[in-house]
C-alpha positions in Angstrom: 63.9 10.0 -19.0 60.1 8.0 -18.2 57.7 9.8 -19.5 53.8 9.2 -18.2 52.8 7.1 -21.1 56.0 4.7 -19.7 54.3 4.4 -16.2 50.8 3.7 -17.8 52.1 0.8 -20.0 53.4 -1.0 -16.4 49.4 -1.4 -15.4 47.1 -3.9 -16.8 44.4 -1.9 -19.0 41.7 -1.1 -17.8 38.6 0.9 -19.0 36.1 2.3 -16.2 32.2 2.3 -17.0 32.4 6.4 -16.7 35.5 8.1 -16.1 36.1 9.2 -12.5 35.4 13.1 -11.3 38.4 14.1 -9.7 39.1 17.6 -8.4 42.8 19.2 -7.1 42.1 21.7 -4.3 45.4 23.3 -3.6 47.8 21.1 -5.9 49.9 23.6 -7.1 51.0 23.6 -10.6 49.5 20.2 -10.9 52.0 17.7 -10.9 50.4 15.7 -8.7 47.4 15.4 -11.4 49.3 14.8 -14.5 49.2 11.1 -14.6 45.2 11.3 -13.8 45.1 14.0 -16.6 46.9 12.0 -19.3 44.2 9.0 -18.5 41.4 8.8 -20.0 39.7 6.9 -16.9 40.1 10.2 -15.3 38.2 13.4 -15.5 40.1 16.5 -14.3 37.6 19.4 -13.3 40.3 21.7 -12.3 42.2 22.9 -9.9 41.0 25.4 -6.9 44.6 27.1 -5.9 45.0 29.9 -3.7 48.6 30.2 -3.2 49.5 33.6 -5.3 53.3 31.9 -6.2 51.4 29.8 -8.9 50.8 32.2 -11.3 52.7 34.1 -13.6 52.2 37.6 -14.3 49.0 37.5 -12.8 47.9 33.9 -15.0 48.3 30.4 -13.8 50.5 30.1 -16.9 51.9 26.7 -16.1 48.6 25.0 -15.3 46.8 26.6 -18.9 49.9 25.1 -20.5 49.8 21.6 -19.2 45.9 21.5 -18.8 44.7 23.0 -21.6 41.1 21.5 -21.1 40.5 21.9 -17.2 39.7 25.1 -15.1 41.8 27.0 -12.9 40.0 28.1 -9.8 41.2 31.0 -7.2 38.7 29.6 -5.0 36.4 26.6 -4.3 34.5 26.1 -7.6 30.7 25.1 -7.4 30.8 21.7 -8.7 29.3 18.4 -7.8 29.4 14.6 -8.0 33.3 14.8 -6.8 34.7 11.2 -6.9 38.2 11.8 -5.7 40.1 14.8 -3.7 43.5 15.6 -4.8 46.4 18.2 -2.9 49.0 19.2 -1.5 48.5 22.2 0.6 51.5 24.2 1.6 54.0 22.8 4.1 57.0 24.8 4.3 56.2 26.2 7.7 56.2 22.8 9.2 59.3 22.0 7.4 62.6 22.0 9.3 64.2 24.8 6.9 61.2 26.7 6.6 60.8 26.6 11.2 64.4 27.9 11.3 63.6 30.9 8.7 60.1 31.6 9.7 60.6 30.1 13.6 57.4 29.0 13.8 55.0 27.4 16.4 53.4 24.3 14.8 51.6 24.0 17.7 50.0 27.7 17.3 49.3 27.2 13.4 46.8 24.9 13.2 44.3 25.7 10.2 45.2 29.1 9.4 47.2 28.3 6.7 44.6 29.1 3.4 45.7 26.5 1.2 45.3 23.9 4.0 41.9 25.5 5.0 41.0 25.2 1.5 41.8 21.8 0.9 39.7 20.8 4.0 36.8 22.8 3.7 36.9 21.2 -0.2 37.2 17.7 1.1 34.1 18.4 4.3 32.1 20.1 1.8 32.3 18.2 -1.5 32.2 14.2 0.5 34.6 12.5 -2.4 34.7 8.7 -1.7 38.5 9.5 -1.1 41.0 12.2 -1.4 44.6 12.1 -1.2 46.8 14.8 0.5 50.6 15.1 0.6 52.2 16.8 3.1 55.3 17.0 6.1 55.0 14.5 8.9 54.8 17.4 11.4 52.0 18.6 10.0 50.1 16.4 13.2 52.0 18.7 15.3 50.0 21.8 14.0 46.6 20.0 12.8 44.7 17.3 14.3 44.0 15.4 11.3 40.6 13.6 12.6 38.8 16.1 13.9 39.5 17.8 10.5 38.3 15.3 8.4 35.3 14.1 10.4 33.5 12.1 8.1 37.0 10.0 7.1 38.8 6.9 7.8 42.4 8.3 7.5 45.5 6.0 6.5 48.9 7.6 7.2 51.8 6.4 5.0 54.9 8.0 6.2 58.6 7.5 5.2 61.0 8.7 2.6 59.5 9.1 -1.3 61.6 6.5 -2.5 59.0 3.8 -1.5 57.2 5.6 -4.0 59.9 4.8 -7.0 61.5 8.6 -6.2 65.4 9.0 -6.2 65.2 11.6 -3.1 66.0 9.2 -0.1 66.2 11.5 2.2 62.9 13.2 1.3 60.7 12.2 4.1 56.9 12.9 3.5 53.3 12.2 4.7 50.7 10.6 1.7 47.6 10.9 4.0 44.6 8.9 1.9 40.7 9.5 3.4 38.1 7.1 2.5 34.8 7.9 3.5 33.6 6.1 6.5 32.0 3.0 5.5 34.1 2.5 3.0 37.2 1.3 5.3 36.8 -2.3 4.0 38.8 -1.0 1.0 41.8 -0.1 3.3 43.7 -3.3 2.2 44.2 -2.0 -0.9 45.9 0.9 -0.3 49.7 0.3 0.3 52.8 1.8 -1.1 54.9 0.4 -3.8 57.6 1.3 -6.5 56.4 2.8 -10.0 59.7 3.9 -10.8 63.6 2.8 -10.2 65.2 4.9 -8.0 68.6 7.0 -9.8 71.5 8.2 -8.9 71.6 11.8 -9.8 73.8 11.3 -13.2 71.7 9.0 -14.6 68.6 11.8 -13.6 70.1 14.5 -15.2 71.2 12.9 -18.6 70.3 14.4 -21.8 68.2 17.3 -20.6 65.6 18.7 -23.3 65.6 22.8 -23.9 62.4 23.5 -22.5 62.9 24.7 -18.7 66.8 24.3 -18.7 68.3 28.0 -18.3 72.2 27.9 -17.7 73.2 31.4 -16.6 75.4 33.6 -16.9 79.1 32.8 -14.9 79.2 36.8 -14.2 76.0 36.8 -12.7 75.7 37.1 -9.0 74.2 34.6 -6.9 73.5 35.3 -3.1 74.3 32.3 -1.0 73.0 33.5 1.7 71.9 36.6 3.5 74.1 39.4 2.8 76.4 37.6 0.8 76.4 37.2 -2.9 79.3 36.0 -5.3 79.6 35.1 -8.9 78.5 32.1 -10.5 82.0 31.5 -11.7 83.3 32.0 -7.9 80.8 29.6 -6.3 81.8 26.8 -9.3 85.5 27.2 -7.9 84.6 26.8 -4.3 82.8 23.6 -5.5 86.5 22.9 -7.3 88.5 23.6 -4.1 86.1 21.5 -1.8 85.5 18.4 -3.9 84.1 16.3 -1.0 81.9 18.7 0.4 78.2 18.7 -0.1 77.2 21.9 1.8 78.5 25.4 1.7 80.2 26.5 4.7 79.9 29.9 6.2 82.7 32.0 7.0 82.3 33.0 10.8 83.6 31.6 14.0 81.7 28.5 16.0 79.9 29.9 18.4 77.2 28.5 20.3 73.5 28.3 18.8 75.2 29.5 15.5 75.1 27.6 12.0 78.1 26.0 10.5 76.8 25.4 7.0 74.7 27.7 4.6 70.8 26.5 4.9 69.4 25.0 1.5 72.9 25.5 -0.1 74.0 22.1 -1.3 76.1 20.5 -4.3 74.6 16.8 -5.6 76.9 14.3 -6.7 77.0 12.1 -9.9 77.2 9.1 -8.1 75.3 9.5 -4.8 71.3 10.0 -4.8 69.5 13.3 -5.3 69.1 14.6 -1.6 65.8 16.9 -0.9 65.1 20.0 -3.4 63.9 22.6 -1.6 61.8 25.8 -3.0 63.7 28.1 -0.8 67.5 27.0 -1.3 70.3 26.7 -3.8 70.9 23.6 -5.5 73.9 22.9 -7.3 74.4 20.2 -9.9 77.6 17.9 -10.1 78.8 20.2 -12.8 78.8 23.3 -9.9 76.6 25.1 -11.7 73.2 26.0 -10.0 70.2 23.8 -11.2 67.8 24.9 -13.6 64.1 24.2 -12.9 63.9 21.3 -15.3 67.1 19.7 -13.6 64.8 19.8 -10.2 61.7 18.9 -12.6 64.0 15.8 -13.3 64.5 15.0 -9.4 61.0 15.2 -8.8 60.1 13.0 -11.1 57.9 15.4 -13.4 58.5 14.2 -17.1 59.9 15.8 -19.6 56.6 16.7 -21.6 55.4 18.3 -18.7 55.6 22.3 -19.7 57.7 25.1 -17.5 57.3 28.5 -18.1 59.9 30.2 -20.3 60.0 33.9 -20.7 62.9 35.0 -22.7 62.5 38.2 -22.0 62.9 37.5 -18.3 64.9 34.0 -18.4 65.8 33.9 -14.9 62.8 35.6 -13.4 60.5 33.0 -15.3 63.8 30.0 -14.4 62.9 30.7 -10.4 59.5 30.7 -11.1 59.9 27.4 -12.5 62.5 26.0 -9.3 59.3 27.4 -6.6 56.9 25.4 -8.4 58.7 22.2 -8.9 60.4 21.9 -5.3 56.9 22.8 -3.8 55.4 19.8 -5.8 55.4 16.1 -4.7 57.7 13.9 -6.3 55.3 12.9 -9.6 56.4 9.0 -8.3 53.0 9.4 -5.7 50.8 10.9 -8.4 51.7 7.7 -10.3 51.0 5.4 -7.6 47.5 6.8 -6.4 46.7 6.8 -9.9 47.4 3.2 -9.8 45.7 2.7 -6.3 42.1 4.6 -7.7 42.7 1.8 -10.7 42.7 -1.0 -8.4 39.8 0.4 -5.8 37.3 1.5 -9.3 38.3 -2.6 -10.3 37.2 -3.5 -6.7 34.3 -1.7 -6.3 34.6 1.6 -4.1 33.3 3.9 -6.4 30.0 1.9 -7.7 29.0 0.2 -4.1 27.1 1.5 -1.1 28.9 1.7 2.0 28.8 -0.9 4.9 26.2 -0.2 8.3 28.2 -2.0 10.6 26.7 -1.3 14.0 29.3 -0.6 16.8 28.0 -3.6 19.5 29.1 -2.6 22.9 31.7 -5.0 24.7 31.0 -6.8 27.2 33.3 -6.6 30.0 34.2 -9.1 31.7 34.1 -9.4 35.7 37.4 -10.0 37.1 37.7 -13.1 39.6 38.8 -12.6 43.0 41.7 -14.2 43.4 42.1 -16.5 47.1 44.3 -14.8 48.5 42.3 -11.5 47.9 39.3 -13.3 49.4 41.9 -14.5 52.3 42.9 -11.0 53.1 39.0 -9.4 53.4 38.1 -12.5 55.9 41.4 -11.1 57.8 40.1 -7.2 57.8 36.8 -8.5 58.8 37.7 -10.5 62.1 40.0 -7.1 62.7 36.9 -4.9 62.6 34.6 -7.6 65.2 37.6 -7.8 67.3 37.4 -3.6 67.8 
C-alpha cells in the first residue's frame, strides 16, 4: 500500500518562499488534509468541525492522533491571513441512500445543514485566495452554489473519483474549487488528473497492518437490516450459497414501491473494483466477512500511517467509529491532487500576485437589417391602410 511520502516523490520539488496557511472547516477526521499536513510547504492551522460523530468519547481522538501539532476547533476559530479553504461538509442527505432513509427534500434543505453553513460562512468570512469543497452532485439541487459564495469564480469537476487515481468507479462526486474573483486567469490550471493507479479490490486489501483491522467474532450478531439480525457465521454462508451475488436480498414478496435488495448491504469481489463505501451500510470483503475500518481506510485511499482509533476495551464500538469516519471522508486520491494543483498555482503565481481589474465593457448590439422582403411587405400594409 502508497503511502503519502510515495505520492510526494511523483511531483517535481518544490520549496515555497513561506509555507501556505491553510485552514479545514468541516473536514472531518482530516483525510482530506493529510497530504498538505505531511508537506512542509503547507501550514495546517486546524480544523473547525462541528459534526458531533468526529469525536470519540467526547475528544476528536483521531484528529490529535494524526495532527499532533494543529488545533481542533468546535467552531470558527479567530484566525487570519487564510491562504486556502479546505472541506467536505456533510452530504449524506443529498445522497441517494441517505434520501431513501431520511426522504428528504433537497429542494427544502438548502443551508441548514451546520457543517455546510459552517464551511460557507468560513470561506465568506475568512476571503482565502481558493478553497476546495467536496461534496454530492445534488448538492445544486438544495444550494445555489453562487449566490453562496459571492465573492468566487466557481469550477465544478464532476464524475466518478477514479479520475482522481481512486479505485471506487462508481463513486460519483462533486470537487467544487473557488478562486477569488480576479484571480480566474489561473482557471487553466486547475484540471483533474490521476495520482494513483486504480485497483481491483484484492490487490487494495493485501497485507493489511494491525492498526484499525478488527475481525469479529463469527457468533456475533450483525443486523442486516431493520429488524433482522443474524450471525456473522450465517451471513459468511449466504455469501457461500450466492457466489455471484453482490447484494443481499430481502426475504419478502415483490410488491410494488417495495425494495428487492438490502440498502448498503453489499459483498466486493477480488477481481472487480471496490464499488462505493458508504458510512451507513454493510460492507463485506471477498472473504464474507464484514470490513474493518482500515479495509474501507484502504478503499478510500487513506494510507496506512494514517491512525484509527482502537479501544480494546470497546473493539467494535471504537471499529464503527473508525467505518463512519472513513466512508464519510473523500477518497485521499483528491487531497493528493489539490495538493498538487496549490503546487502548481504557488509556482504560477496566485498566491503572491494582485488580482486583475478587468472592466466589464458593455456590448454593443448590433442593429438587425431588414431584410427585402420585410421592407416589401410594410410597402404592401401601407397602400392597404391609404386604400381604407
Amino acid at each position: 500500500m502508497k503511502t503519502v511520502q510515495d505520492f510526494i516523490q511523483h511531483v517535481e520539488p518544490h520549496s515555497f518562499e513561506k509555507p501556505l496557511r491553510v485552514l479545514g472547516i468541516s473536514a472531518g477526521n482530516g483525510v482530506i488534509l493529510y497530504p498538505l499536513y505531511k508537506d512542509s510547504n503547507f501550514k495546517i492551522l486546524g480544523n473547525a468541525e462541528v459534526r458531533p460523530n468526529y469525536y470519540f468519547r467526547k475528544m476528536p481522538v483521531q484528529w490529535m492522533l494524526n495532527f499532533p501539532e494543529s488545533p481542533f476547533y468546535p467552531m470558527l476559530p479567530p484566525v487570519k491571513d487564510v491562504d486556502v479553504v479546505i472541506g467536505n461538509p456533510k452530504c449524506g442527505a443529498y445522497s441517494n441512500f441517505g434520501n431513501f432513509q431520511e426522504r428528504k427534500d433537497f429542494s427544502k434543505m438548502g443551508m441548514n445543514e451546520p457543517s455546510l453553513a459552517n464551511f460557507i460562512d468560513g470561506v465568506n468570512s475568512l476571503n482565502p485566495r481558493i478553497f476546495m469543497m467536496e461534496n454530492l452532485v445534488k448538492i445544486n439541487e438544495g444550494v445555489n452554489l453562487e449566490e453562496a459564495f459571492p465573492d468566487y469564480h466557481l469550477l465544478q469537476i464532476i464524475g466518478s473519483v477514479s479520475m482522481f487515481g481512486n479505485s471506487q468507479l462508481t463513486r460519483t462526486r462533486l470537487v467544487l474549487v473557488g478562486l477569488r474573483k480576479g484571480y480566474e486567469r489561473f482557471e487553466k490550471d486547475i484540471v483533474p488528473f490521476r495520482v494513483n493507479s486504480i485497483m481491483p479490490t484484492g490487490e487494495l486489501l493485501a497485507d493489511l497492518p494491525d492498526n484499525g483491522h478488527w475481525v469479529p467474532s463469527m457468533e456475533d450478531l450483525i443486523q442486516i437490516y431493520q429488524g433482522v439480525k443474524v450471525s456473522y457465521q450465517d451471513a459468511k454462508q449466504y455469501w457461500i450459497d450466492n457466489p455471484h451475488r453482490y447484494q443481499w436480498f430481502m426475504p419478502h414478496p415483490k410488491k410494488e414501491g417495495k425494495i428487492l435488495t438490502a440498502p448498503g448491504v453489499y459483498r466486493l469481489k477480488e477481481y472487480d473494483f471496490p464499488m462505493t463505501v458508504r458510512s451507513g451500510g454493510k460492507q463485506f470483503n471477498p472473504d464474507f466477512i464484514e470490513m474493518s475500518g482500515r479495509e474501507l481506510a484502504r478503499i478510500q485511499g487513506v494510507p496506512d500511517e494514517f491512525t484509527l482509533i482502537e479501544d480494546l476495551r470497546k473493539p467494535a464500538y471504537s471499529d464503527t467509529k473508525n467505518k463512519v469516519t472513513v466512508c464519510s471522508t473523500p477518497p485521499m486520491e483528491i487531497a493528493e491532487w489539490f495538493r498538487q494543483i496549490l503546487t502548481k498555482l504557488e509556482v504560477n503565481g496566485l498566491f503572491n500576485s494582485e488580482p486583475t481589474k478587468e472592466e466589464i465593457k458593455p456590448k454593443k448590439v448590433k442593429k438587425v437589417k431588414k431584410t427585402k422582403r420585410v421592407k416589401r411587405n410594410k410597402k404592401i400594409k401601407r397602400v392597404k391602410r391609404n386604400k381604407k
